[in-house]
PDB file of N, CA, C and O in Angstrom:
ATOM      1  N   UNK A   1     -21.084 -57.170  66.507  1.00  0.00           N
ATOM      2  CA  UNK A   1     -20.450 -56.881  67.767  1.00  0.00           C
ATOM      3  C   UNK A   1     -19.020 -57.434  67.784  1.00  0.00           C
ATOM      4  O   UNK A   1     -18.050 -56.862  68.281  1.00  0.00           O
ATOM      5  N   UNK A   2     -19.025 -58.560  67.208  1.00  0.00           N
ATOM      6  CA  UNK A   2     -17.632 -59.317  67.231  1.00  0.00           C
ATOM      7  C   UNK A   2     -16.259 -58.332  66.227  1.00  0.00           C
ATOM      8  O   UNK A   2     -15.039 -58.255  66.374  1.00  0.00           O
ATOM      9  N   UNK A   3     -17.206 -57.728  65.251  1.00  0.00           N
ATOM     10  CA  UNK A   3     -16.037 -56.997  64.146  1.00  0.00           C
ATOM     11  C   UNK A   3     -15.844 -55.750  65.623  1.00  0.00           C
ATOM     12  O   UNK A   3     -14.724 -55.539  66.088  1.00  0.00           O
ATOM     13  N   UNK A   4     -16.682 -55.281  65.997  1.00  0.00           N
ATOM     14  CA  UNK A   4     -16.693 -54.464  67.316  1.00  0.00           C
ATOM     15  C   UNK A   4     -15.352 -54.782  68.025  1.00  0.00           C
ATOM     16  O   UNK A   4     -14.577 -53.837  68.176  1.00  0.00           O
ATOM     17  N   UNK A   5     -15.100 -55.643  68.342  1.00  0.00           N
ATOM     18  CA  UNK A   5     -13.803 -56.408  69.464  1.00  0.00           C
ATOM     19  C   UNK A   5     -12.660 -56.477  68.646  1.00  0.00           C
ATOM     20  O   UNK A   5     -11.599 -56.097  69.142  1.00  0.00           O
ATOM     21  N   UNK A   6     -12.672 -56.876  67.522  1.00  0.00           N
ATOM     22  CA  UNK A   6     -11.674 -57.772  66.747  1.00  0.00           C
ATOM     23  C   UNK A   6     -11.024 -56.445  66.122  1.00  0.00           C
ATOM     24  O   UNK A   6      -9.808 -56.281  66.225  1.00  0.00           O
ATOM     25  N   UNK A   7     -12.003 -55.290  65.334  1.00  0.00           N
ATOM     26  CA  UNK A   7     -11.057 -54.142  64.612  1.00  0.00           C
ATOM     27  C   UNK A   7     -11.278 -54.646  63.378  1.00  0.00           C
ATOM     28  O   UNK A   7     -11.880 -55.553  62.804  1.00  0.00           O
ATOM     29  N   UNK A   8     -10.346 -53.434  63.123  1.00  0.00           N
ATOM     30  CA  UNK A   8      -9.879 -53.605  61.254  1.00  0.00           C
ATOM     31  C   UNK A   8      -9.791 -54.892  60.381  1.00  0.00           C
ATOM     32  O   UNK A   8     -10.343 -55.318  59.366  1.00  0.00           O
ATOM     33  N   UNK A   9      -8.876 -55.292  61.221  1.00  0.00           N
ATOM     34  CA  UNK A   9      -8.356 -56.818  60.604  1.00  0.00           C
ATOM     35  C   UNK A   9      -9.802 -58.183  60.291  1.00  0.00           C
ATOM     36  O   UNK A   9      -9.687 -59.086  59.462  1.00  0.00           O
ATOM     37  N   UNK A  10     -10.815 -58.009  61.025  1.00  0.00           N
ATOM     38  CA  UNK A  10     -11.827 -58.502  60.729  1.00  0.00           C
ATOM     39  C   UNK A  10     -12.407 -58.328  59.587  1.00  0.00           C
ATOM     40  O   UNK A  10     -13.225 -59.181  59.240  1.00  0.00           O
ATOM     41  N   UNK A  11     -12.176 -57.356  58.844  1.00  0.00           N
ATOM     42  CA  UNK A  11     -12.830 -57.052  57.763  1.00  0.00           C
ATOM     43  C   UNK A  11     -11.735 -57.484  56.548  1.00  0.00           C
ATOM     44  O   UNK A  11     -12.042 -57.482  55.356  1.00  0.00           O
ATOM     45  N   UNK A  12     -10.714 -57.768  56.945  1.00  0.00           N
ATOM     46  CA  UNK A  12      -9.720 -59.122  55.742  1.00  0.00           C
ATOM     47  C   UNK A  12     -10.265 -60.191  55.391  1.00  0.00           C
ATOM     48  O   UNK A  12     -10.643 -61.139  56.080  1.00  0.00           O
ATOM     49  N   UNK A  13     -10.318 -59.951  53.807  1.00  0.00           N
ATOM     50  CA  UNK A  13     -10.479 -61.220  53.099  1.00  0.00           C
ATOM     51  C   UNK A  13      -9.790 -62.514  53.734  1.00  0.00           C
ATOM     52  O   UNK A  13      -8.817 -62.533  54.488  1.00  0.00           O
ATOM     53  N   UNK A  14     -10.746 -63.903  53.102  1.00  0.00           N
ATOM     54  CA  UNK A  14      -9.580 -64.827  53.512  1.00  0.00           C
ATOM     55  C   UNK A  14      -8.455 -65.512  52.504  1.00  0.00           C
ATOM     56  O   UNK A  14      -8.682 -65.877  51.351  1.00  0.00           O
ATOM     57  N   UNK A  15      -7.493 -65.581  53.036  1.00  0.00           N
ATOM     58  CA  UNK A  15      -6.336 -65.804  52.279  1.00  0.00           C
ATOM     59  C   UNK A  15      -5.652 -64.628  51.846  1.00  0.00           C
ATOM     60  O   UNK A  15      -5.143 -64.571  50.727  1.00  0.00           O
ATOM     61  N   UNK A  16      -5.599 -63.434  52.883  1.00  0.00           N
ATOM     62  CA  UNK A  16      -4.876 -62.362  52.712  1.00  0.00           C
ATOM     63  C   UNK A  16      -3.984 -62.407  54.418  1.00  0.00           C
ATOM     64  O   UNK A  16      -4.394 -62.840  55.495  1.00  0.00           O
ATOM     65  N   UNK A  17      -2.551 -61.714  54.020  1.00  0.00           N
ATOM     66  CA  UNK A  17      -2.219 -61.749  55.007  1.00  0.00           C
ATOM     67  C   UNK A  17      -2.706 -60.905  56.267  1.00  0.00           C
ATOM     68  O   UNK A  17      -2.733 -59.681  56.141  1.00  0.00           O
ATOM     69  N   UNK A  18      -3.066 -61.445  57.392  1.00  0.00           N
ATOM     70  CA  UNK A  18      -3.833 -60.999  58.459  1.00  0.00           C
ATOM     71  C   UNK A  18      -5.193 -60.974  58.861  1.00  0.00           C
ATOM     72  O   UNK A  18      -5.955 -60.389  59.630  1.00  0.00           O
ATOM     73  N   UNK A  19      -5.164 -61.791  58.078  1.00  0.00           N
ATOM     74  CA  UNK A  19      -6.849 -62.218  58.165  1.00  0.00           C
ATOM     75  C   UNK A  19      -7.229 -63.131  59.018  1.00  0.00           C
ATOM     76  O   UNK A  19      -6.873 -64.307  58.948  1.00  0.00           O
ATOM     77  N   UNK A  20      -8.059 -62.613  59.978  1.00  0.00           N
ATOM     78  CA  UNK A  20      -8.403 -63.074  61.357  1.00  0.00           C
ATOM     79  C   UNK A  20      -9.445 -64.697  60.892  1.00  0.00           C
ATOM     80  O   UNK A  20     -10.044 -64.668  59.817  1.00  0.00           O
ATOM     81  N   UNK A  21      -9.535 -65.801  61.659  1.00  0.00           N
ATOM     82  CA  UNK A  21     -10.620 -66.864  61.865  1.00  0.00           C
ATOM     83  C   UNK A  21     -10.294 -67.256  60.069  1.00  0.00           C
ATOM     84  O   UNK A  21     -11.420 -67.302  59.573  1.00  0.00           O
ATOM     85  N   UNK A  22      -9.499 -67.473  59.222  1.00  0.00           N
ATOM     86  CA  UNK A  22      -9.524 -67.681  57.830  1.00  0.00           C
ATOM     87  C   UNK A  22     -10.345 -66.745  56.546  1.00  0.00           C
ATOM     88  O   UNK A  22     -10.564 -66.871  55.341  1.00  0.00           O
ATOM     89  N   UNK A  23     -10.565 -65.970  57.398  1.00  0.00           N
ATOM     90  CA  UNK A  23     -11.213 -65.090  56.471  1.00  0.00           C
ATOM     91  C   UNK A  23     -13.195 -65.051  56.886  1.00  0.00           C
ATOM     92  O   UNK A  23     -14.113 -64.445  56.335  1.00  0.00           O
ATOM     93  N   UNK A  24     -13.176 -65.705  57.708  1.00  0.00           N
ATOM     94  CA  UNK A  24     -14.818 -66.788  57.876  1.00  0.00           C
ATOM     95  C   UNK A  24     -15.452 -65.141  58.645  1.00  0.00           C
ATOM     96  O   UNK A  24     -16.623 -64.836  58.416  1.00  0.00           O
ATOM     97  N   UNK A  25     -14.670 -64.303  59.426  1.00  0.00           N
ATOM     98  CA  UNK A  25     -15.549 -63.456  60.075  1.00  0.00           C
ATOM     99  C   UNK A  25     -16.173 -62.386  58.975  1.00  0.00           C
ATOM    100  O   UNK A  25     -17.350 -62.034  58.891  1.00  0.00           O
ATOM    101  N   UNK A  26     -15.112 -61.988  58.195  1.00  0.00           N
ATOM    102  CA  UNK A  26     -15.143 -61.033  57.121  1.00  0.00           C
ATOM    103  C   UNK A  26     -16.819 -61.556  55.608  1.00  0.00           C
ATOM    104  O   UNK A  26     -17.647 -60.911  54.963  1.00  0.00           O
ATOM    105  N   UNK A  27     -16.417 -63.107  55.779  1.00  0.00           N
ATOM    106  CA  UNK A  27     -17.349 -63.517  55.049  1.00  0.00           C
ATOM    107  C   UNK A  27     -18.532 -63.506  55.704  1.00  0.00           C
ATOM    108  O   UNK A  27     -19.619 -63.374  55.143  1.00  0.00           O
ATOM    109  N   UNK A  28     -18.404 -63.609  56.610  1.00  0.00           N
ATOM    110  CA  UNK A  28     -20.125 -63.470  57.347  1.00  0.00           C
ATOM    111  C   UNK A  28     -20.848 -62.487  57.375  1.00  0.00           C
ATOM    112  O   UNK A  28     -22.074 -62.483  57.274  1.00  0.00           O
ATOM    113  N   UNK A  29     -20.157 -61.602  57.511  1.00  0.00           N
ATOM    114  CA  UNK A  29     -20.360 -59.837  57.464  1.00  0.00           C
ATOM    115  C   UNK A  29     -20.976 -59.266  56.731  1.00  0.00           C
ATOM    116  O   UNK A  29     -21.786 -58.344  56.838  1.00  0.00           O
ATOM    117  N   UNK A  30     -20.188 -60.406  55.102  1.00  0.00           N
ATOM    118  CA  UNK A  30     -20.900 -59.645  54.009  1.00  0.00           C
ATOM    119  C   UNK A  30     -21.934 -60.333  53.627  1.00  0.00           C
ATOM    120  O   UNK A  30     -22.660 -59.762  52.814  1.00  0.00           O
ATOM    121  N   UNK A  31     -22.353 -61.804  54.090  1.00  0.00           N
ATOM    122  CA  UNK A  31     -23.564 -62.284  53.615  1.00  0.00           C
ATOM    123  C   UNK A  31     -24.732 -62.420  54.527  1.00  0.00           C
ATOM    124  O   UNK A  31     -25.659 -63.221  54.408  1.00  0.00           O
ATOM    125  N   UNK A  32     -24.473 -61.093  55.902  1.00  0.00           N
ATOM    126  CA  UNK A  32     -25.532 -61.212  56.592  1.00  0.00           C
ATOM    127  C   UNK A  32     -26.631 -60.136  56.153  1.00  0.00           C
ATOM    128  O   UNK A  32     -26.452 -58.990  55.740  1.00  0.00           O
ATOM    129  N   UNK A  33     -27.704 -60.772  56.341  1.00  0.00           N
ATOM    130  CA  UNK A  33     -28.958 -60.201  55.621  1.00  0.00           C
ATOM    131  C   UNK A  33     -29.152 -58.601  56.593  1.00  0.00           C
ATOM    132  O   UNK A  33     -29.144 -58.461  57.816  1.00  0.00           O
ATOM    133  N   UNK A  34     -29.307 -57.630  55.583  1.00  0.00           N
ATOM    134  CA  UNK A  34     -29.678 -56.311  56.450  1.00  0.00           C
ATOM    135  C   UNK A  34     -31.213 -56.220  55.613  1.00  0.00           C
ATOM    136  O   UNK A  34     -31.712 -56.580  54.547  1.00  0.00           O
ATOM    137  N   UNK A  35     -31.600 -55.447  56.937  1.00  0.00           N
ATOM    138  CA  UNK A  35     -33.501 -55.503  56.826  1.00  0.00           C
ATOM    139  C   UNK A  35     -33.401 -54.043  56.736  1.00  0.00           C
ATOM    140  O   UNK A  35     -32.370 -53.693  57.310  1.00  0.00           O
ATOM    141  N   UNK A  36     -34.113 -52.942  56.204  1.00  0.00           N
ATOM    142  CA  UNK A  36     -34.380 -51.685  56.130  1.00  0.00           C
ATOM    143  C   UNK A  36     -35.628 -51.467  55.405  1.00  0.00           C
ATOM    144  O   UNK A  36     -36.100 -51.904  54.355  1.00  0.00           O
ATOM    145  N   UNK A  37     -36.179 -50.284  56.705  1.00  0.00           N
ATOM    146  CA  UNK A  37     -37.250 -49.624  56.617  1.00  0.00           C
ATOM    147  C   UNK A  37     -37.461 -48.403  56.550  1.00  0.00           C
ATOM    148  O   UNK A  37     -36.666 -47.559  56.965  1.00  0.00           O
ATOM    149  N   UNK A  38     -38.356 -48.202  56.119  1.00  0.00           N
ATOM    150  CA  UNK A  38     -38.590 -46.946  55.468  1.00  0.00           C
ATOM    151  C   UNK A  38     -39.004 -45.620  57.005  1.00  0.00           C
ATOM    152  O   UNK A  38     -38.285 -46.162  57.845  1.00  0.00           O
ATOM    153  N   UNK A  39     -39.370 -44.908  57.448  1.00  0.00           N
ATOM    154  CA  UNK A  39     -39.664 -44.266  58.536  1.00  0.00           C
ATOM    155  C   UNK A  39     -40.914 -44.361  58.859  1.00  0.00           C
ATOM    156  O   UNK A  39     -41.688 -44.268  57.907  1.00  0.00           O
ATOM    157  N   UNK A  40     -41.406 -44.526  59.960  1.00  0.00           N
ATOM    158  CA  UNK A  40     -42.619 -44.289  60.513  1.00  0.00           C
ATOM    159  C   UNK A  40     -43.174 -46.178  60.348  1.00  0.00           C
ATOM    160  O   UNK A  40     -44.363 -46.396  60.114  1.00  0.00           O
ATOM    161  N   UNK A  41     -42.261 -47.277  60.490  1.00  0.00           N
ATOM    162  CA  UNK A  41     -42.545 -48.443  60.091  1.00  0.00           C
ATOM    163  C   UNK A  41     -42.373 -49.553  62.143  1.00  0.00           C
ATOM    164  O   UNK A  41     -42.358 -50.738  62.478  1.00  0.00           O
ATOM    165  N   UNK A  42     -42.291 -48.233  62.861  1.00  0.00           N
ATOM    166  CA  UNK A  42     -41.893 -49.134  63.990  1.00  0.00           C
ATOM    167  C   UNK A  42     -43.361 -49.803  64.523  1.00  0.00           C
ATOM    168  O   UNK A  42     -43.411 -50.866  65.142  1.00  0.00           O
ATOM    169  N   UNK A  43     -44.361 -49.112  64.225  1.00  0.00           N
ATOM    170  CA  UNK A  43     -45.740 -49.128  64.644  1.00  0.00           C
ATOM    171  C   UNK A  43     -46.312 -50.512  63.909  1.00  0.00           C
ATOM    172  O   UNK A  43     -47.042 -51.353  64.433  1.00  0.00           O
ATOM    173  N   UNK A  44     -45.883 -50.517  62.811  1.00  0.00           N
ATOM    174  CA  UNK A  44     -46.343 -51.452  61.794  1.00  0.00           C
ATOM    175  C   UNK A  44     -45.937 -52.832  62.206  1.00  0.00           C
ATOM    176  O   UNK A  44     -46.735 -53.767  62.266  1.00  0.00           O
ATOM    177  N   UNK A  45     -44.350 -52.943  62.555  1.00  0.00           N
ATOM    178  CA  UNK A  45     -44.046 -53.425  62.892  1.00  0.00           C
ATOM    179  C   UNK A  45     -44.437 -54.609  64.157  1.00  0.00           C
ATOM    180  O   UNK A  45     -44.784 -55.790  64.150  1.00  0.00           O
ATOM    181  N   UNK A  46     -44.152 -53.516  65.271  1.00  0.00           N
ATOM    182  CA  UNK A  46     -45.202 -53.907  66.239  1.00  0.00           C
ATOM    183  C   UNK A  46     -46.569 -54.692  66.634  1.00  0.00           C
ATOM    184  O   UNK A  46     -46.740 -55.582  67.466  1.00  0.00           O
ATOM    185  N   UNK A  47     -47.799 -53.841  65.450  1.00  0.00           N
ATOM    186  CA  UNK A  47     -48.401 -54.628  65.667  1.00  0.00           C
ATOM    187  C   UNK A  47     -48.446 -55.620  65.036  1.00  0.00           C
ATOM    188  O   UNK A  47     -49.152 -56.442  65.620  1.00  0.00           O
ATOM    189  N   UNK A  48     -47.928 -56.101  63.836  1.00  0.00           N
ATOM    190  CA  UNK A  48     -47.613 -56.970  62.828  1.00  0.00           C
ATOM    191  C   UNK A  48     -47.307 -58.388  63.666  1.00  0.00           C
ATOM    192  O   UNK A  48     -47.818 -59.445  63.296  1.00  0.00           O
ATOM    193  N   UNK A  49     -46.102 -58.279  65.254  1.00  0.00           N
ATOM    194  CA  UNK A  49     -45.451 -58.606  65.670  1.00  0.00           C
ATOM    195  C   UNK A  49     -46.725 -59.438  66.450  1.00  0.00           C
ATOM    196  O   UNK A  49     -46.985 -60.625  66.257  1.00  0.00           O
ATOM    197  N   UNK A  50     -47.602 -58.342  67.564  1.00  0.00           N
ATOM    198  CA  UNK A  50     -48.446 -58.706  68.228  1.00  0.00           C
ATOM    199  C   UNK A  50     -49.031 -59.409  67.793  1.00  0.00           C
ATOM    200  O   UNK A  50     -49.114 -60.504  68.348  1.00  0.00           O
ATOM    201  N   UNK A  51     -49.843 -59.129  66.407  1.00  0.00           N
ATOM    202  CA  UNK A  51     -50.803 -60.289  66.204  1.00  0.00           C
ATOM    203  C   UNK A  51     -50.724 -61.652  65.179  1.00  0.00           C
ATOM    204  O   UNK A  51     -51.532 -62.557  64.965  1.00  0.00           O
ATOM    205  N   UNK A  52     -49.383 -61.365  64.657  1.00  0.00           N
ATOM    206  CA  UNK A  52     -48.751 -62.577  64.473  1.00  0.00           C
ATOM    207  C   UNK A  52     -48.403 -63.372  65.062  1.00  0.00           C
ATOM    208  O   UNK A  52     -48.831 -64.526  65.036  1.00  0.00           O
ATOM    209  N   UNK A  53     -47.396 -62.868  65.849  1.00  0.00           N
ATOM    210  CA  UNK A  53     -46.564 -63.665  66.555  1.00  0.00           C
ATOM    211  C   UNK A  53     -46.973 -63.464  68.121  1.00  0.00           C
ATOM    212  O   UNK A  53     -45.943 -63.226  68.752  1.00  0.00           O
ATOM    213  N   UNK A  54     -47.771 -63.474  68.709  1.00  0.00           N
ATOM    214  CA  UNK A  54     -48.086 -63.611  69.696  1.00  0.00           C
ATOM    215  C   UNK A  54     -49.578 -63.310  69.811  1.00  0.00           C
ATOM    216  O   UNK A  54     -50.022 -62.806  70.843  1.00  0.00           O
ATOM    217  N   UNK A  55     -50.381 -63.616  68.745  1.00  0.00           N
ATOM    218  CA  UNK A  55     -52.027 -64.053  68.693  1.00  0.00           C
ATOM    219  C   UNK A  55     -53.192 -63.370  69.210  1.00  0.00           C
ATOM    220  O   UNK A  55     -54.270 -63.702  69.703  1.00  0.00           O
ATOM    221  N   UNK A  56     -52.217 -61.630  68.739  1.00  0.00           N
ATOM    222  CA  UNK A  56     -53.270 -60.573  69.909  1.00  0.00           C
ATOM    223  C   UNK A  56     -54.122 -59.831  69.011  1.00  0.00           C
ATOM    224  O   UNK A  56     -53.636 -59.902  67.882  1.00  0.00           O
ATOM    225  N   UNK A  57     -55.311 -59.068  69.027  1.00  0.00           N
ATOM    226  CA  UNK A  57     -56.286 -58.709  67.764  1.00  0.00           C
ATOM    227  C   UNK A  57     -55.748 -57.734  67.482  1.00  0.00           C
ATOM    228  O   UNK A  57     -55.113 -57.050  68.285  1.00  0.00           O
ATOM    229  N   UNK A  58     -55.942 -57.413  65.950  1.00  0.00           N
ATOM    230  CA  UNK A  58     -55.594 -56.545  65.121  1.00  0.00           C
ATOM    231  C   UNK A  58     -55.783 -55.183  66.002  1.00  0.00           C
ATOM    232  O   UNK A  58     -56.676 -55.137  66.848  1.00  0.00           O
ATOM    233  N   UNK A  59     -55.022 -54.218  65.801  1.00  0.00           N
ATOM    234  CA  UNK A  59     -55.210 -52.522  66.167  1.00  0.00           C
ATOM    235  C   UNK A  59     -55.897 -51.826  65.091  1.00  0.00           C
ATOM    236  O   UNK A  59     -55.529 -51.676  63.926  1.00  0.00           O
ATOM    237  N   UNK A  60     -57.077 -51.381  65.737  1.00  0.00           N
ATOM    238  CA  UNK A  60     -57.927 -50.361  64.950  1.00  0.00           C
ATOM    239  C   UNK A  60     -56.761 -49.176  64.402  1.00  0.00           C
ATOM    240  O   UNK A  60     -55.730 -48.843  64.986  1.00  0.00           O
ATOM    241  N   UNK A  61     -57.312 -48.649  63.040  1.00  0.00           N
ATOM    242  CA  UNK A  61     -56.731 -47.473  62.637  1.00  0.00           C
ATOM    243  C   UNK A  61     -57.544 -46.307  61.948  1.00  0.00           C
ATOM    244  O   UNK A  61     -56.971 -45.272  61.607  1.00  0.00           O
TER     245      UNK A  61
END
């Protein structure tokens, strides 16, 4: 969201001229973890969610 506000220049290396926060936003960007799923995984998800993380019984299938 923040490269959202900031623009182009967020995405400058650091120690290039114009490089926003020392370069620190651009580096974050690239070492933030992206999660990807395959289709039809929101369900899985979900209940994965439910009865993990909030201790509810498995969904029949």
């Amino acid at each position: 969201m923040l490269l959202g506000v900031v623009g182009a220049a967020g995405h400058v290396r650091g120690g290039s001229p114009g490089a926003i926060l020392r370069g620190e936003l651009e580096a974050a960007g690239r070492s933030a973890q992206i999660n990807t799923f395959g289709g039809g995984v929101n369900e899985i998800q979900r209940e994965i969610i439910a009865w993990m993380g909030l201790g509810m019984s498995r969904g029949k299938r």
